[in-house]
C-alpha positions in Angstrom: -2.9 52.5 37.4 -1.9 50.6 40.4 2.0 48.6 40.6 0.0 45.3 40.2 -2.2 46.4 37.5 1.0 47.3 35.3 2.5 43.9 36.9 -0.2 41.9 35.5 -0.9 43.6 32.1 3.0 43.2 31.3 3.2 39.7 32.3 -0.5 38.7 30.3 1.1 40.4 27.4 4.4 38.5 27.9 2.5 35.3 27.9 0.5 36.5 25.0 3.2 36.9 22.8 4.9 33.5 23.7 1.8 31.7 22.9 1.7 33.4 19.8 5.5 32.5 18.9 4.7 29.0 19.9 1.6 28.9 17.7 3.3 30.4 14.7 6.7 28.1 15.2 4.7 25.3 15.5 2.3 25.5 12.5 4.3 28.2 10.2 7.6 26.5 10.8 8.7 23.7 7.7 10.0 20.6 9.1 13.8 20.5 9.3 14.7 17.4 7.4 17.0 15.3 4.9 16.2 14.1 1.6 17.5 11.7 0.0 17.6 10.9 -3.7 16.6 8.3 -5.3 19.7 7.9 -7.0 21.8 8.6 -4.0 19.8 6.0 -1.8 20.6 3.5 -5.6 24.7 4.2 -4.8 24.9 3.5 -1.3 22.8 0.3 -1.7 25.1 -0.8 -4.4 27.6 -0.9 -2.3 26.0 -3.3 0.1 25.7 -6.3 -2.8 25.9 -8.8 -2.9 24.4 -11.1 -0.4 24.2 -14.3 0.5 21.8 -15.3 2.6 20.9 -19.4 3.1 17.2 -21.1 3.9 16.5 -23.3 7.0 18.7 -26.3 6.5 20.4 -25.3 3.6 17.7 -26.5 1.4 18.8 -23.7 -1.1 20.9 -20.3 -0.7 19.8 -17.0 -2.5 23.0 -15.0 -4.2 21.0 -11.4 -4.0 22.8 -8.9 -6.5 22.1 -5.6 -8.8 19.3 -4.0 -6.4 17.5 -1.4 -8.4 14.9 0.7 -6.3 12.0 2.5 -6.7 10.7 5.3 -4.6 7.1 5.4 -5.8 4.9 9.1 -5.4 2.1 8.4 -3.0 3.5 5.1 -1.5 5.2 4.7 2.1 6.8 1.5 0.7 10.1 1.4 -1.5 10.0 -0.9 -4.3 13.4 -3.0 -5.6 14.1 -5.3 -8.3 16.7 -7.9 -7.5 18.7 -10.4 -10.0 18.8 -13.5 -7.8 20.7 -16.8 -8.1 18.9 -19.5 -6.6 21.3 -22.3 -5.4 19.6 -25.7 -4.7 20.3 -29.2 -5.1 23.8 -28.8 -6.2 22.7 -26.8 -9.4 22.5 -23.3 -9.6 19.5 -21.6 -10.8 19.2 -17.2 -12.2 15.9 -15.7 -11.3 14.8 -12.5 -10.8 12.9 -11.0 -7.7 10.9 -7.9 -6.9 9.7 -7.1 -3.5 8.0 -3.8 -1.6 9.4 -2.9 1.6 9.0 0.2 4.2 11.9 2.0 5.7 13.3 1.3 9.5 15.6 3.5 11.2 17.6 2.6 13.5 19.2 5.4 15.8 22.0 3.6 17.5 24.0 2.9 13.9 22.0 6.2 12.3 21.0 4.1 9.5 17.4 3.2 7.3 16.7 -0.3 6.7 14.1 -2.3 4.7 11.4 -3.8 7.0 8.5 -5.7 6.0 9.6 -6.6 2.9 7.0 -8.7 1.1 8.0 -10.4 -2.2 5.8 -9.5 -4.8 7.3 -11.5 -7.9 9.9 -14.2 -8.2 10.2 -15.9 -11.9 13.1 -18.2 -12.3 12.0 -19.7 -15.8 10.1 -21.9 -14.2 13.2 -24.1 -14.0 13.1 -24.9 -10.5 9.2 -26.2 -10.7 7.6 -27.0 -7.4 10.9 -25.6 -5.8 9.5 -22.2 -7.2 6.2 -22.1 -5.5 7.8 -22.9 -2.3 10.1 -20.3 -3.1 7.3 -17.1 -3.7 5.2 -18.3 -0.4 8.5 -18.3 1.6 11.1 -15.8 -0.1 9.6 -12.9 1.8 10.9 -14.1 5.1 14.5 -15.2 3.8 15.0 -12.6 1.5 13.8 -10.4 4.3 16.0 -11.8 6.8 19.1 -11.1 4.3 18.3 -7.4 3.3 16.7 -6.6 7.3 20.8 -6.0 8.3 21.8 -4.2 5.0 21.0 -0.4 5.5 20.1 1.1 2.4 21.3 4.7 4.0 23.9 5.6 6.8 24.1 8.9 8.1 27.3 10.1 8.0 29.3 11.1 11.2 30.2 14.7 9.7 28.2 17.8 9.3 24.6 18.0 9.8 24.1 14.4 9.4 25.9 13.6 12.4 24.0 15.6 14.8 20.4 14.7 12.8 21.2 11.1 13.5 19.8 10.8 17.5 16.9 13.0 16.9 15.4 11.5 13.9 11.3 11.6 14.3 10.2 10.1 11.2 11.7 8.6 8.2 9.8 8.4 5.0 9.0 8.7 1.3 7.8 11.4 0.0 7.8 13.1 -3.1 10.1 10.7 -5.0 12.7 11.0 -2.1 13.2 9.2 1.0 13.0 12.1 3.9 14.3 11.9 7.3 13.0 14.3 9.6 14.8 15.8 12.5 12.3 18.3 13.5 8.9 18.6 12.6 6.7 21.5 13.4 3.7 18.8 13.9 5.3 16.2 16.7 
């Protein structure tokens, strides 16, 4: 067998075998990710409430307290319950809120946020009347606007979550757990 012959059947099998590493990396391989609980995600919101967050000329301010979330199977969107106080016309009114939301991340703080968040039920006792039809077409957008700077989960600057948090791909729900994925044998 010629010098060339040997060159070229060592470097097709060299190739050979790198495709096949690729191919098994890539389809084989699990992502490399991190989950997050529901209750872990329910501790570190906690400790972002409560807010305040005010409508277009003051007409009334929301007091946004005791978040409670749900991570529901099968749903990219995270659910959350809110007790709300509804300030308006010098009186002060309790309600109670529940909106859906999907997740944000946001590489240059490291940290998930709710994004269009949509306000599926507000009931204040039906003590603020016309006030509280105004309230459910327009609550998304201020209610929104007060949880879109609150991240519901920072990753810390030690350990793995440090170096995760410029390569995140994806960030999602899945399996009753929000999961951030730094490498994915997919992408």
């Amino acid at each position: 067998m010629s010098p060339i012959v040997k060159r070229l059947l060592i470097a097709s099998t060299l190739i050979g075998l790198c495709v096949a590493g690729w191919f098994t990396y890539r389809h084989l391989n699990p992502e490399l990710a991190i989950e997050v609980t529901q209750a872990e995600l329910q501790a570190k919101l906690n400790g972002q409430f409560p807010l305040r967050k005010c409508a277009p000329l003051q007409l009334a301010c929301f007091d946004v307290r005791t978040p409670k979330i749900t991570l529901k199977e099968g749903s990219d969107r995270i659910d959350v319950a809110l007790a709300i106080s509804v300030k308006a016309a010098g009186e002060e009114y309790p309600a109670r809120a529940s909106l859906s939301s999907k997740l944000r991340y946001a590489p240059a703080e490291g940290a998930v946020y709710l994004d269009d968040v949509e306000l599926t039920e507000f009931d204040a006792g039906g003590k603020l009347g016309d006030f509280e039809s105004m309230i459910r077409s327009y609550g998304s957008g201020v209610i929104g606007a007060a949880l879109s700077d609150t991240p519901v989960y920072t990753l810390n600057d030690a350990g793995k979550e440090a170096l995760a948090k410029k390569v995140v791909r994806d960030v999602r729900v899945e399996n009753g757990k929000v999961r951030i994925v730094v490498l994915s044998a997919s992408k």
